[in-house]
C-alpha positions in Angstrom: 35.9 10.2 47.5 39.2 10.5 49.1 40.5 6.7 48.9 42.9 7.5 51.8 40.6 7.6 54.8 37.7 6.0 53.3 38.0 1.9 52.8 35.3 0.0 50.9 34.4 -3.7 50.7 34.8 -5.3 47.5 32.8 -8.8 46.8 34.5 -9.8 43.1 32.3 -12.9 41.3 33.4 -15.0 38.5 31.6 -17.8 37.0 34.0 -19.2 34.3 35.7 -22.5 34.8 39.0 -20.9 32.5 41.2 -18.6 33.2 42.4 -16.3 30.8 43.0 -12.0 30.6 39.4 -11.9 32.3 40.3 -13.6 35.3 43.8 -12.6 35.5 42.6 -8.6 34.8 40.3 -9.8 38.5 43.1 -11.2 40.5 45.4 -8.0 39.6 42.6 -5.6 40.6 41.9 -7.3 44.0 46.0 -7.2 44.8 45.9 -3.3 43.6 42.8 -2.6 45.9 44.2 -4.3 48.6 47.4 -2.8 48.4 45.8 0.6 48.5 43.8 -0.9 52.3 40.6 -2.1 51.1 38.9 -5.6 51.1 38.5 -8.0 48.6 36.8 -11.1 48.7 36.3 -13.5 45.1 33.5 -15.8 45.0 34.1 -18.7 42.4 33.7 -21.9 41.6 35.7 -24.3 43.6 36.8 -26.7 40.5 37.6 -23.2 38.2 40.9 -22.3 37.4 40.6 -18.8 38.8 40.1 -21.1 42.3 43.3 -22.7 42.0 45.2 -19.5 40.9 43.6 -17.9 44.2 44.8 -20.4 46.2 48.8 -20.2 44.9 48.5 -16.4 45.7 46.5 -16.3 48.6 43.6 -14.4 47.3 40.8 -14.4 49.9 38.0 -16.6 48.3 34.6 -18.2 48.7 33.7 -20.9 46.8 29.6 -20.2 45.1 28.6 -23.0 42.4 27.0 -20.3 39.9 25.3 -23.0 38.1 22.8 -20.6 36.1 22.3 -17.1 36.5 19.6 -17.8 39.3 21.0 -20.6 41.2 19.0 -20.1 44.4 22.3 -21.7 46.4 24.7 -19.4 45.1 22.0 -16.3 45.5 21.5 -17.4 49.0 25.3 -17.4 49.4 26.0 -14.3 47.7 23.2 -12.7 49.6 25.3 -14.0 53.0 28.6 -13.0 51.8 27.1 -9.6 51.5 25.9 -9.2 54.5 28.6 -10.8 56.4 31.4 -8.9 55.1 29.7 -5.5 54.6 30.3 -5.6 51.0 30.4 -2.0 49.1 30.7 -2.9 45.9 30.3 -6.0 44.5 31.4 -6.7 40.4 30.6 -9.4 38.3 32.0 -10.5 34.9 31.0 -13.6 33.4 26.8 -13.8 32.8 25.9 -16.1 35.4 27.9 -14.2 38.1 26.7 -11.2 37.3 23.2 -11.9 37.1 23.6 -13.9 40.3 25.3 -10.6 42.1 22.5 -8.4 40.9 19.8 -10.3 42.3 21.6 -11.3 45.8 22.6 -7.5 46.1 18.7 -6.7 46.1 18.0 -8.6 48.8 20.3 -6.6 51.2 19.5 -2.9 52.6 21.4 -1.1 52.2 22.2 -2.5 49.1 25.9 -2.6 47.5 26.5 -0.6 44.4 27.0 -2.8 41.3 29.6 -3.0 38.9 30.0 -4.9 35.5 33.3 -5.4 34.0 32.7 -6.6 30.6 35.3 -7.4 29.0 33.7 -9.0 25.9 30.0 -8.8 24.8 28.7 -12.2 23.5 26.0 -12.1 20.9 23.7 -9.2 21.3 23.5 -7.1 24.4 20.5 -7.1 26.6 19.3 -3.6 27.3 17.9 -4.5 30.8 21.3 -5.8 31.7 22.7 -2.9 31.3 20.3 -0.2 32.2 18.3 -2.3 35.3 20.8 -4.9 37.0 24.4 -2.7 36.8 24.5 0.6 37.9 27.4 1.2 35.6 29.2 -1.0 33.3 33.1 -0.6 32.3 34.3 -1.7 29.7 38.6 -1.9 28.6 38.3 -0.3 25.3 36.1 2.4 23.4 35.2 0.0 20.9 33.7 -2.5 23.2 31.8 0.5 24.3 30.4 1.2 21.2 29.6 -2.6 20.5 27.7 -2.6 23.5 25.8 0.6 22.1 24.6 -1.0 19.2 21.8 -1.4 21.0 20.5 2.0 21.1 18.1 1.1 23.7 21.0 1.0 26.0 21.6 4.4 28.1 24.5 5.4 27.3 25.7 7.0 30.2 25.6 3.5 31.8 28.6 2.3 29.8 32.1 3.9 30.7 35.8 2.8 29.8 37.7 1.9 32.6 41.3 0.9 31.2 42.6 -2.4 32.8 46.0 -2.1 34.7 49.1 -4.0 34.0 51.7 -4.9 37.4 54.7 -3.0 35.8 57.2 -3.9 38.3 55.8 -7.5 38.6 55.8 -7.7 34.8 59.7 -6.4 35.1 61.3 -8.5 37.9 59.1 -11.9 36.4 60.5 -10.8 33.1 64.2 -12.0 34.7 63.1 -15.8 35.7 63.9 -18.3 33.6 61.7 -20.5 31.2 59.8 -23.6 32.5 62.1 -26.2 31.7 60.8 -27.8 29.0 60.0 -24.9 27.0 63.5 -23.4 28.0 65.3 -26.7 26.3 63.5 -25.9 22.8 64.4 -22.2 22.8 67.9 -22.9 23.1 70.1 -21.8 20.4 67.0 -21.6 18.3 65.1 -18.4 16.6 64.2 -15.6 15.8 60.9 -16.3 18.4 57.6 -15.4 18.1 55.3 -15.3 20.7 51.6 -15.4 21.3 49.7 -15.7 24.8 46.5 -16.1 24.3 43.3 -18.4 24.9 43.2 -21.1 22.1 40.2 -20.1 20.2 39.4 -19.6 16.8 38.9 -15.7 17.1 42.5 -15.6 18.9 43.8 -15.8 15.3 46.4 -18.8 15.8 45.2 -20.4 12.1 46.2 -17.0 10.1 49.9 -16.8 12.5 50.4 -20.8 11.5 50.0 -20.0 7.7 52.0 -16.9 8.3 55.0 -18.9 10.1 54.8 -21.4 7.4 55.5 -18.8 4.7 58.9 -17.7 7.1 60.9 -20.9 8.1 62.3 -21.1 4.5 64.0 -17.9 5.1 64.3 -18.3 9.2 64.4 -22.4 9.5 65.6 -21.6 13.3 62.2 -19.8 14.2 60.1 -20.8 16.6 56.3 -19.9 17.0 55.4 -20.3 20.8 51.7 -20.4 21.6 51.2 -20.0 25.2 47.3 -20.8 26.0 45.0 -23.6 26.3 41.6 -23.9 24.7 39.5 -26.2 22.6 41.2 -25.3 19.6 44.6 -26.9 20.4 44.1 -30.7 18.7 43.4 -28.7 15.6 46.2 -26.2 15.7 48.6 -29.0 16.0 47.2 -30.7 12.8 47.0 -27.6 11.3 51.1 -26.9 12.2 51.6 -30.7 11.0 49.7 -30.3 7.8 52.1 -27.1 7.9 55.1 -28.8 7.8 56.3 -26.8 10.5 55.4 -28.8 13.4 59.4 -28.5 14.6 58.8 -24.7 14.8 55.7 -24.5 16.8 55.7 -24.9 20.7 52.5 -25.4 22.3 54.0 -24.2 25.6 50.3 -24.0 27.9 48.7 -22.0 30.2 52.1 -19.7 31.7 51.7 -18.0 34.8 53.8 -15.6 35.1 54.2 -15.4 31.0 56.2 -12.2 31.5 59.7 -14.3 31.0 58.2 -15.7 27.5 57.3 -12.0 26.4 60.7 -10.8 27.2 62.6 -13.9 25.3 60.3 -13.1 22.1 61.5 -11.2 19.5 58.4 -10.4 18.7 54.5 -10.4 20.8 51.8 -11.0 18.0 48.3 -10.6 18.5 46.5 -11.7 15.1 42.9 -11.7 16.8 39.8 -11.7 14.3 37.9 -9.9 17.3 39.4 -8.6 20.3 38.2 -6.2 23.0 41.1 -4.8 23.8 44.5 -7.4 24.9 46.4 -7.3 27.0 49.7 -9.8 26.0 50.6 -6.7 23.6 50.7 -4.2 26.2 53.0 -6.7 28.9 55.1 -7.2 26.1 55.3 -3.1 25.7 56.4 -3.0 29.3 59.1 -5.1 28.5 60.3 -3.6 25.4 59.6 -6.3 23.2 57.8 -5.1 20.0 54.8 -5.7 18.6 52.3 -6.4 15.8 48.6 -6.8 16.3 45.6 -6.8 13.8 43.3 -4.4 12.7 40.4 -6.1 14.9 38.6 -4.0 17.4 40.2 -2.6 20.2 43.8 -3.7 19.4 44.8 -0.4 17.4 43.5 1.3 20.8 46.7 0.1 22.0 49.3 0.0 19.0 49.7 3.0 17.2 50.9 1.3 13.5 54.5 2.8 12.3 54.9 4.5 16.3 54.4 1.8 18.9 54.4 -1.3 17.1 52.7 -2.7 13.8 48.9 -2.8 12.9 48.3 -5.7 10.1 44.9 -6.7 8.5 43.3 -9.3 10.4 43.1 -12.6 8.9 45.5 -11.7 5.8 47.9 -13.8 5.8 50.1 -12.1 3.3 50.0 -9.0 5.4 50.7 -10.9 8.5 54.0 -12.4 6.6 54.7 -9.2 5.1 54.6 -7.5 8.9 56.2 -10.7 10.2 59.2 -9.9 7.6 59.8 -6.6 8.3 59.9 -6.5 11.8 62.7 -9.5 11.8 65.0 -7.6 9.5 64.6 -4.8 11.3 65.2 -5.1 14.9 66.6 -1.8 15.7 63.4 -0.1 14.3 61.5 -2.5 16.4 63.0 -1.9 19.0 62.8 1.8 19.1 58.6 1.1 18.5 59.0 -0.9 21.6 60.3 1.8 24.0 58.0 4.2 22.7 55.1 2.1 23.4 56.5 1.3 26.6 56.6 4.6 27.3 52.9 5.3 26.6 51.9 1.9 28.5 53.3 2.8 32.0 51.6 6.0 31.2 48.0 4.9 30.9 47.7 1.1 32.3 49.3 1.4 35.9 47.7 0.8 39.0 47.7 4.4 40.1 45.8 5.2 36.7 43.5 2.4 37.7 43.2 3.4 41.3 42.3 6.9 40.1 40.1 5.8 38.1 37.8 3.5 39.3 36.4 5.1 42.2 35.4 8.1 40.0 33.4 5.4 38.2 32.4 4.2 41.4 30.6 7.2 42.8 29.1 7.8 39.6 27.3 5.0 40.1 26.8 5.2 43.8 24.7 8.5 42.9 22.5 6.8 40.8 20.6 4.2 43.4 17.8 4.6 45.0 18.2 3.0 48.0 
């Protein structure tokens, strides 16, 4: 398919209320596909976060309740959504949106071709998910591929990796804005910094950084830990921190949009995560030379290479996250040179050229597969 002289209609669903790398990884593909002369349309929930994130940028949108997977109002919207703007291809994320977009886009003939961009896989995966509602699934990391494949009932030629793309000049010229005020005022004159942006749940890691930080402020009283994020896990973290001692040195600084001036103040990005598709924090950080340390978890060491790009530490050791924590701190000429190195390999393989490459290949793969 030559992407030049053939534009397609994109219909992108989300059902989540949150916004995190999911929905951001959505909004970043719709610019890139735009940019390139196609059309995007998101349909959402009108009280999500992705809605209101849409709105500051201008995203086009349409607002669908998904209140279950087989809301017949937000089936009979999709289906009209569909149908009124000609839609190619339409990809879902979240469960209820996908499910919703499969069964809409059977009601239409021609029917659209269907994507699924998972970027996580909740509990056990269905096999008529994947082999009967998407005509291909992509997935950010090879691990979440073979996660997926557990299920050996699965086809496996349903499930591809599509890497996610980062907005390297974006990244670069947010990178030079200043820090919200607030968060700017407790940065000053303080440090070293360590940085995490990431949704505040419990497989995010935050508890095993905490106990980490704790073990460092002896040595490094200035340091602050800056957890940008919100989630249900906050009240806890902050009685954790308390319980700590080190309440002083941890910033809860919120959800950051752009985050890109954070990851450039840090000296160091961490990603601790007991489970984790893929990230993406580690790789923006990368792009900004700022090094990094993630854990062992699943697809993180896609990303790091341990002793090249960045560090790779055990996940949920504290002593090895301490240990790590140490080293890169006293060394920040060595991290640094991990950091252009992985910067390097970054803009190499997460660009939106890769992606734009990319996903159409994917695209007609799929395409090939319907029977009409």
């Amino acid at each position: 398919m030559n992407w030049n002289t053939f534009f397609l209609n994109f219909l992108f669903c989300e059902s989540s209320p949150n916004f995190g790398g999911q929905e951001h990884q959505i909004l970043l593909q719709m610019a890139a596909l735009q940019g390139a002369g196609h059309v995007c349309l998101l349909a959402c929930d009108p009280q999500s976060k992705i809605a209101d994130e849409a709105r500051r940028r201008g995203t086009p949108w349409h607002p669908v309740a998904f209140r279950n997977s087989f809301d017949l109002p937000s089936l009979w919207t999709l289906r009209k959504l569909i149908v009124r703007h000609r839609i190619d291809a339409g990809i879902g994320h979240s469960g209820h949106d996908f499910n919703g977009l499969a069964v809409a886009g059977r009601l239409v003939r021609p029917r659209p071709t269907v994507l699924r961009m998972r970027t996580y896989q909740p509990g056990i995966p269905r096999a008529f998910s994947y082999n009967v509602l998407a005509d291909r699934t992509l997935v950010p990391s090879e691990f979440l591929r073979r996660q997926i494949l557990g299920n050996q009932k699965i086809q496996s030629a349903k499930v591809a990796v599509l890497r996610p793309l980062l907005p390297l000049e974006d990244l670069k010229r947010e990178a030079g804005k200043p820090l919200p005020g607030p968060l700017g005022d407790r940065l000053a004159n303080h440090g070293p910094v360590i940085a995490q942006a990431a949704m505040l749940r419990s497989e995010k890691g935050h508890r095993v950084a905490l106990a980490a930080v704790a073990r460092l402020v002896g040595d490094y009283p200035q340091l602050r830990y800056v957890i940008a994020g919100i989630g249900s896990k906050e009240a806890d973290l902050r009685i954790q921190a308390a319980s700590l001692g080190i309440a002083e040195n941890v910033v809860f600084a919120g959800l950051m949009i752009p985050v890109a001036p954070l990851l450039a103040r840090a000296d160091v990005v961490i990603m601790p995560s007991l489970n984790e598709p893929l990230g993406l924090a580690q790789l923006e950080a990368l792009v900004l030379g700022t090094p990094v340390a993630v854990s062992d978890a699943g697809g993180l060491p896609e990303t790091v290479e341990d002793g090249i790009t960045g560090w790779v530490l055990t996940a949920g050791n504290i002593e090895a996250w301490e240990k790590g924590l140490r080293e890169i701190l006293s060394a920040p000429a060595e991290a640094k040179a991990r950091a252009e190195r992985g910067r390097v390999w970054v803009e190499a393989h997460f660009s939106a050229t890769t992606f734009l490459e990319e996903l159409p290949r994917q695209l007609e793969i799929a395409r090939s597969k319907i029977t009409r």
